[in-house]
DRENBALO-51897 format. One line per 5 residues: number of its first residue (from 1); for each residue x, y, z of C-alpha. Coordinates in steps of 0.2 Angstrom, whole numbers, padded with zeros to 4 digits. Layout:
NUM	X Y Z  ...
***
This chain:
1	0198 0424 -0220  0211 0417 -0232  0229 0417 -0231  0232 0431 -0245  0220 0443 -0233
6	0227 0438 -0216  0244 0445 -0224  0235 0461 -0230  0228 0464 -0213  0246 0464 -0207
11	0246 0445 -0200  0257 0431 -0203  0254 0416 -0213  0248 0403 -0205  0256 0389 -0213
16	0247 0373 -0223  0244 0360 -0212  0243 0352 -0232  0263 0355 -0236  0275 0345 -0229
21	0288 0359 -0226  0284 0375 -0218  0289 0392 -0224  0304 0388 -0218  0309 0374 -0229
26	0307 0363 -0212  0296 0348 -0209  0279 0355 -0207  0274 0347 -0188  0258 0346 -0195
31	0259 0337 -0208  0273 0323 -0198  0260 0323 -0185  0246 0318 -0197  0256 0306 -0205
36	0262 0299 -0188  0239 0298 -0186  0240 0286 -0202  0255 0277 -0199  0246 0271 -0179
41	0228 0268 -0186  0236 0256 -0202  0228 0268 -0214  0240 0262 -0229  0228 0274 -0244
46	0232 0290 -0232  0250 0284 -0228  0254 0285 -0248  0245 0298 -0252  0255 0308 -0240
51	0271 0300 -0246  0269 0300 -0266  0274 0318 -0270  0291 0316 -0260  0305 0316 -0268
56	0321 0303 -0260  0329 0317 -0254  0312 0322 -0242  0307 0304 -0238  0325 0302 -0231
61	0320 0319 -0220  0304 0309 -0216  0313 0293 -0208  0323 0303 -0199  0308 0315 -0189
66	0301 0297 -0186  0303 0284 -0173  0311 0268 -0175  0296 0258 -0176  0287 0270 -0186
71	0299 0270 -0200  0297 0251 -0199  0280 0253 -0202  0282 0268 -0215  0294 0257 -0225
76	0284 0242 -0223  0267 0249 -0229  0274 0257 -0244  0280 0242 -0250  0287 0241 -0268
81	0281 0260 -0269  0296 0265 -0257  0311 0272 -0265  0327 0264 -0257  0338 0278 -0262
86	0330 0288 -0248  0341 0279 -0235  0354 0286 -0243  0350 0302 -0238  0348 0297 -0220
91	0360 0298 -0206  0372 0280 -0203  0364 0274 -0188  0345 0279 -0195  0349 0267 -0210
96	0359 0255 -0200  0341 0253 -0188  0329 0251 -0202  0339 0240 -0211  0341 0228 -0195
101	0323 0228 -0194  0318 0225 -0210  0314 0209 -0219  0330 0203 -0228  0318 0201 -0244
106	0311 0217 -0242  0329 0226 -0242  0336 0215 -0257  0319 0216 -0270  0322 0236 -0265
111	0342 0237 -0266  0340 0227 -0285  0329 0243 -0290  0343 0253 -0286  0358 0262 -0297
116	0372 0252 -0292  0382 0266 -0282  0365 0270 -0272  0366 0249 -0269  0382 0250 -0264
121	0380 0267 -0253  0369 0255 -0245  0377 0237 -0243  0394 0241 -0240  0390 0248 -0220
126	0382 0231 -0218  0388 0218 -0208  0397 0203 -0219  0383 0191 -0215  0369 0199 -0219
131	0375 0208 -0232  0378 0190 -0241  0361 0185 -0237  0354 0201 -0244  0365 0200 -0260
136	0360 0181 -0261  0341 0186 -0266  0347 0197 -0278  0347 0191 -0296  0363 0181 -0303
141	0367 0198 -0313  0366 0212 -0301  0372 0202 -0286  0392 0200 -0296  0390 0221 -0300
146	0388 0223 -0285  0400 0211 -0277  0413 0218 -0289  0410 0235 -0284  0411 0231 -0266
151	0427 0222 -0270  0438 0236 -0271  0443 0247 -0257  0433 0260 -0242  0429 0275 -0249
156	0437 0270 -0268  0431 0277 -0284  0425 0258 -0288  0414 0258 -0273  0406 0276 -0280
161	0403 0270 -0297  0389 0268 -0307  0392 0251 -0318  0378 0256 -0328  0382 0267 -0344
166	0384 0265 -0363  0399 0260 -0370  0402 0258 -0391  0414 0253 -0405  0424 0267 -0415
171	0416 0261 -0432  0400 0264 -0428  0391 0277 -0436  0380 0291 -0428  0366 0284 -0433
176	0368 0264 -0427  0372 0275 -0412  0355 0282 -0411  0347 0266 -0417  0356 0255 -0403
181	0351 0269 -0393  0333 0267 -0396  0331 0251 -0397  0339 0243 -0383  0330 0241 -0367
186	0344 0240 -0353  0351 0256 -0354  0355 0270 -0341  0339 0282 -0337  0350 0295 -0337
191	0367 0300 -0346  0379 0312 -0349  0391 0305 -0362  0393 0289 -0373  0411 0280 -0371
196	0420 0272 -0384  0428 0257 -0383  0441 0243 -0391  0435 0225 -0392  0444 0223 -0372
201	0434 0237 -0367  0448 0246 -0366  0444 0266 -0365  0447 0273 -0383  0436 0289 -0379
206	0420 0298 -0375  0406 0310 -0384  0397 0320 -0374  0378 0322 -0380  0378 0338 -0387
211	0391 0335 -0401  0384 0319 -0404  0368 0325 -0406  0373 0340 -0419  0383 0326 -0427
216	0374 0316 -0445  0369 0299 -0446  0381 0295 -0458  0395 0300 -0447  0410 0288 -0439
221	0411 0289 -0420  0430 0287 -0420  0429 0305 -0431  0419 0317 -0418  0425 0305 -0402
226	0436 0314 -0389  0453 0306 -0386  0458 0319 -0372  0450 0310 -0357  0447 0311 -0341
231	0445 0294 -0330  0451 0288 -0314  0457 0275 -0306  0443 0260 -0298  0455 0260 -0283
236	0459 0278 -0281  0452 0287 -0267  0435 0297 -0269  0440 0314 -0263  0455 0312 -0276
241	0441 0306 -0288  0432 0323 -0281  0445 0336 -0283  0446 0329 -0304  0427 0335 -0305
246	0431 0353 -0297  0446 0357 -0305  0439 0353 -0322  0422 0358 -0320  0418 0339 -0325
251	0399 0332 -0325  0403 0313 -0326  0420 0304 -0328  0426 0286 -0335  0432 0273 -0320
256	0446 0260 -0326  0452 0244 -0320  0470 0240 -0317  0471 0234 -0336  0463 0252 -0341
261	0445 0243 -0346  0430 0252 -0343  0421 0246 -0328  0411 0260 -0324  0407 0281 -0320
266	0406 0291 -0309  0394 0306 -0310  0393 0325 -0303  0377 0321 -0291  0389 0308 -0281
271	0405 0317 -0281  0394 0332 -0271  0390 0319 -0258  0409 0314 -0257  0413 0334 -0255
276	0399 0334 -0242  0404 0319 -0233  0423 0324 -0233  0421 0342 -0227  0408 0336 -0213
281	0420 0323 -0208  0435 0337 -0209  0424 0346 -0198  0421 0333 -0184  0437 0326 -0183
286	0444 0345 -0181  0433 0343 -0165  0436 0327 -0160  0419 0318 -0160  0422 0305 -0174
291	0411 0300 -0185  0395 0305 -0174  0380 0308 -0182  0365 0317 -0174  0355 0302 -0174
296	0367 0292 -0161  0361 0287 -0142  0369 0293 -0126  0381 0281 -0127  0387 0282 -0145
301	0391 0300 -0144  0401 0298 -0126  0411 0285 -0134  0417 0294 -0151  0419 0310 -0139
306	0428 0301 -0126  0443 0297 -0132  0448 0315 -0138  0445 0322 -0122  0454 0310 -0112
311	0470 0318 -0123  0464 0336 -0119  0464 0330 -0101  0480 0325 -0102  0488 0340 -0111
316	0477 0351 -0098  0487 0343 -0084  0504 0349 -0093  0498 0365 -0096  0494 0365 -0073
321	0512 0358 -0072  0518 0372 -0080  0507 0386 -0072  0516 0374 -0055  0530 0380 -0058
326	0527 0398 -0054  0515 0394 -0039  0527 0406 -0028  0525 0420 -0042  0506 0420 -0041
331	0505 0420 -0023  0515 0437 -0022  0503 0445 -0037  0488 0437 -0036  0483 0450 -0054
336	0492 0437 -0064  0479 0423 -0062  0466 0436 -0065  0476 0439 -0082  0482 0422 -0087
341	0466 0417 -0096  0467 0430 -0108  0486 0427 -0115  0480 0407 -0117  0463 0410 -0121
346	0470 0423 -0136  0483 0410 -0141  0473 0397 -0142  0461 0405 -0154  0474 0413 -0163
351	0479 0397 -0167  0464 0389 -0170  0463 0402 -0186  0480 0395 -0193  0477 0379 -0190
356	0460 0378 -0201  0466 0387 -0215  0481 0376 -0216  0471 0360 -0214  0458 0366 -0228
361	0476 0369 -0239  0480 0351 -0236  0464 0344 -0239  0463 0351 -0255  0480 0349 -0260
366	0482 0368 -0262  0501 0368 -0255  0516 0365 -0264  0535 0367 -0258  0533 0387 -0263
371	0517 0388 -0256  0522 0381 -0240  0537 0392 -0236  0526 0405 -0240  0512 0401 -0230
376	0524 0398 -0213  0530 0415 -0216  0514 0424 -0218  0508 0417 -0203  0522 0421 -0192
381	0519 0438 -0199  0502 0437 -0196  0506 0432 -0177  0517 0444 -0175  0507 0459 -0180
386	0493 0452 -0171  0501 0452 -0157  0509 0468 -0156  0489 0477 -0158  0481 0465 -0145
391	0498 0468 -0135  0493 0488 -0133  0475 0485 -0132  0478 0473 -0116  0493 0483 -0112
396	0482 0498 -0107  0467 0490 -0100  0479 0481 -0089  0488 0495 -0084  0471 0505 -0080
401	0463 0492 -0072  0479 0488 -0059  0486 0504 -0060  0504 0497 -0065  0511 0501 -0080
406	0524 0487 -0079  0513 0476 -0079  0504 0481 -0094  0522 0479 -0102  0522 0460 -0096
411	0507 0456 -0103  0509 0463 -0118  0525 0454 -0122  0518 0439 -0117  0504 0440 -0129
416	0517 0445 -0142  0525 0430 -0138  0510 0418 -0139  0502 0426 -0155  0517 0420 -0163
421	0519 0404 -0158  0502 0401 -0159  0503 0405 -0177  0520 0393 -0182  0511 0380 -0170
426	0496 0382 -0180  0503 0378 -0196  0518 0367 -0193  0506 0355 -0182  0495 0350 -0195
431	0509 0352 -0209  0520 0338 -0197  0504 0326 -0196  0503 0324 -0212  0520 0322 -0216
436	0521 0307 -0205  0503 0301 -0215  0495 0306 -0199  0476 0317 -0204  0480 0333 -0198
441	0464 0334 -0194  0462 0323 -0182  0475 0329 -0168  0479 0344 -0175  0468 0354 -0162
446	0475 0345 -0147  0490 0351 -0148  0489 0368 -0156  0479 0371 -0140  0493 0362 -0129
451	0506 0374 -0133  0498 0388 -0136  0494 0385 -0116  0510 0380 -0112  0519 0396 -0122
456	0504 0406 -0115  0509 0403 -0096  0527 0401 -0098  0528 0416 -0105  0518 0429 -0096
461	0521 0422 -0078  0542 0418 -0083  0541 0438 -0088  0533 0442 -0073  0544 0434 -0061
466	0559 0442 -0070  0551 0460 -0073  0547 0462 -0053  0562 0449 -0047  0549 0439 -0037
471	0557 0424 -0041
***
């Protein structure tokens, strides 16, 4: 029965053990574990054949499902047919492995095949050593690009850079243009804009392809060139470099040097990976694991975990000397440890939500003087209101659950109380970081939660003992 008729009989689709994702858009297990067949019996004509159609984008999904030693032997039987810009679709320590266990002259004959950002995506998280050695069977040409590239700082526009691109003199014509376009053999595959450029390659301006190619032979290039343009800095930071592309909807942008020569560009496909790479950092670091990547052993996740939670631990014993303090309180109503959780556990949530908003703001540069002020108020508004609808709501169940209507009342200040510190905590934390050139996201949730405890337990057990004079 084929698939169209098990579908009419009201089946599902059993899935072709032919495709290599499923209906799903996941890796078919099929079609890794035939692979995985070929791969163990060294049957190279059935291991290409499986890989040939892949784009780098799915082969760096492939390494990834496999083991260490079959990606090895993946890589290895592929030979010059493997696409080395698939390991940059692969988690750190996935292409950290391979790389250690491949051939040095296998990694530099594929690295030379490589735009020069995907070459340096890939050198620059090698060790020193090896990564001379690599670079020292390279030829004489690409080896000072890329060296030059790697030059400039972590996480720079210079080390995103393609050095590859097509640069021209004003007084040219349209037409040399195209001639010079066809005729010359080193050029980019693939580009967006043509530069223009002094005799010190100094950026004079650009032409995007569509005027230039609604432009007549006979036409000057310093007529139709733009001189409104966009380029960066080699030594600015990438997310910087990012931000230029989303604010002005920007597909490929010039990079200078100090002296404001042209030393390379930066395109929109990289800038995606930057915003990627940024937010998923944003993210971990608001969670306190680092730079873990899924791939990592035992041991490298306890380690970029660790030391976060240590801190946590810490603040977690401020928060039991403060709850100490009213150890005679608690004994004469045992209800208000029942009910302590939820003033800390609202708090800490409550806070939680300011904080990412505010941390988002500073990534992207979103707030200014006025936009600060603005933003504290709202929030402290925001807390406020919060707190005086979750105050009634735990206000009553209180009071029905432990028939005491008083101590619905201390509750419910309490959370008021909280809410709104948790929301001034939430955005003064992270605004006080990053004054001081601290990322806010890095220890911005350890110590939203800390006060927000602290606040929390303070205030609801403080209240207590003064609404029913225990103390």
């Amino acid at each position: 029965m084929t698939e169209e008729a098990d579908i009419a009989a009201g089946g599902e689709a059993r899935p072709d053990p032919n495709a290599f994702r499923d209906g799903d858009d996941n890796l078919n297990p099929s079609w890794i574990e035939r692979l995985r067949a070929h791969l163990a019996a060294g049957e190279e004509h059935d291991v290409v054949g499986l890989m040939a159609p892949l784009h780098a984008s799915d082969t760096g999904d492939v390494l990834e499902a496999l083991d260490a030693d079959e990606r090895v032997r993946l890589v290895q039987m592929l030979g010059d047919r493997f696409d080395y810009s698939a390991l940059t679709q692969v988690d750190d320590t996935v292409r950290s492995e391979l790389i250690e266990d491949l051939p040095t002259e296998d990694i530099a004959r594929g690295v030379s095949a490589l735009d020069s950002d995907d070459a340096v995506y890939i050198l620059e998280d090698i060790d020193a050593p090896d990564r001379e050695e690599i670079l020292a069977r390279m030829p004489a040409f690409e080896r000072l690009s890329l060296k030059r590239s790697l030059d400039f700082p972590d996480e720079s526009a210079g080390r995103r850079m393609q050095t590859d691109f097509i640069a021209i003199p004003p007084f040219w014509t349209v037409g040399q243009t195209i001639d010079y376009l066809r005729g010359e053999q080193d050029l980019p595959d693939e580009f967006f804009q043509i530069y223009v450029v002094g005799p010190g390659y100094n950026l004079l301006g650009t032409i995007p392809l569509d005027k230039f190619l609604r432009a007549r032979r006979q036409t000057r290039i310093e007529t139709i060139m733009n001189k409104n343009i966009f380029r960066v800095e080699a030594g600015e930071d990438q997310e910087q470099a990012a931000r230029m592309f989303e604010r002005y909807d920007l597909v490929e942008v010039a990079v200078v040097d100090e002296n404001k020569r042209l030393v390379g560009v930066l395109t929109i496909d990289d800038m995606v990976d930057v915003i990627h790479e940024e937010a998923s950092e944003d993210i971990r670091l608001l969670a306190g694991v680092g730079d873990e990547d899924i791939s990592d052993n035992v041991w490298g996740a306890v380690r970029s975990r660790a030391t976060w939670l240590v801190v946590n631990l810490i603040t977690a014993v401020l928060a039991s000397v403060v709850i100490g303090l009213f150890d005679a309180t608690i004994e004469q109503m045992v209800a208000l440890a029942v009910l302590m959780p939820i003033v800390a556990s609202m708090g800490g949530n409550a806070g939680t939500q300011t904080m990412t908003i505010t941390v988002r703001a500073l990534a992207m540069r979103e707030l200014d003087r006025h936009r600060i002020g603005r933003l504290i108020g709202r929030e402290m508004m925001v807390g406020l209101v919060n707190g005086v609808i979750f105050a009634i709501l735990i206000g009553i169940v209180t009071a029905l659950r432990f028939t005491s209507l008083s101590l619905g009342i201390v509750i419910g200040m309490a959370m008021v109380v909280n809410l709104i510190a948790a929301g001034t905590a939430g955005i003064l934390i992270p605004l006080a970081l990053n004054r001081f050139k601290i990322d806010p996201a890095i220890a911005s949730s350890v110590f939203v939660t800390t006060i927000t405890d602290v606040v929390g337990f303070f205030a609801f057990l403080g209240l207590a003992g003064l609404w029913f004079g225990l103390f």
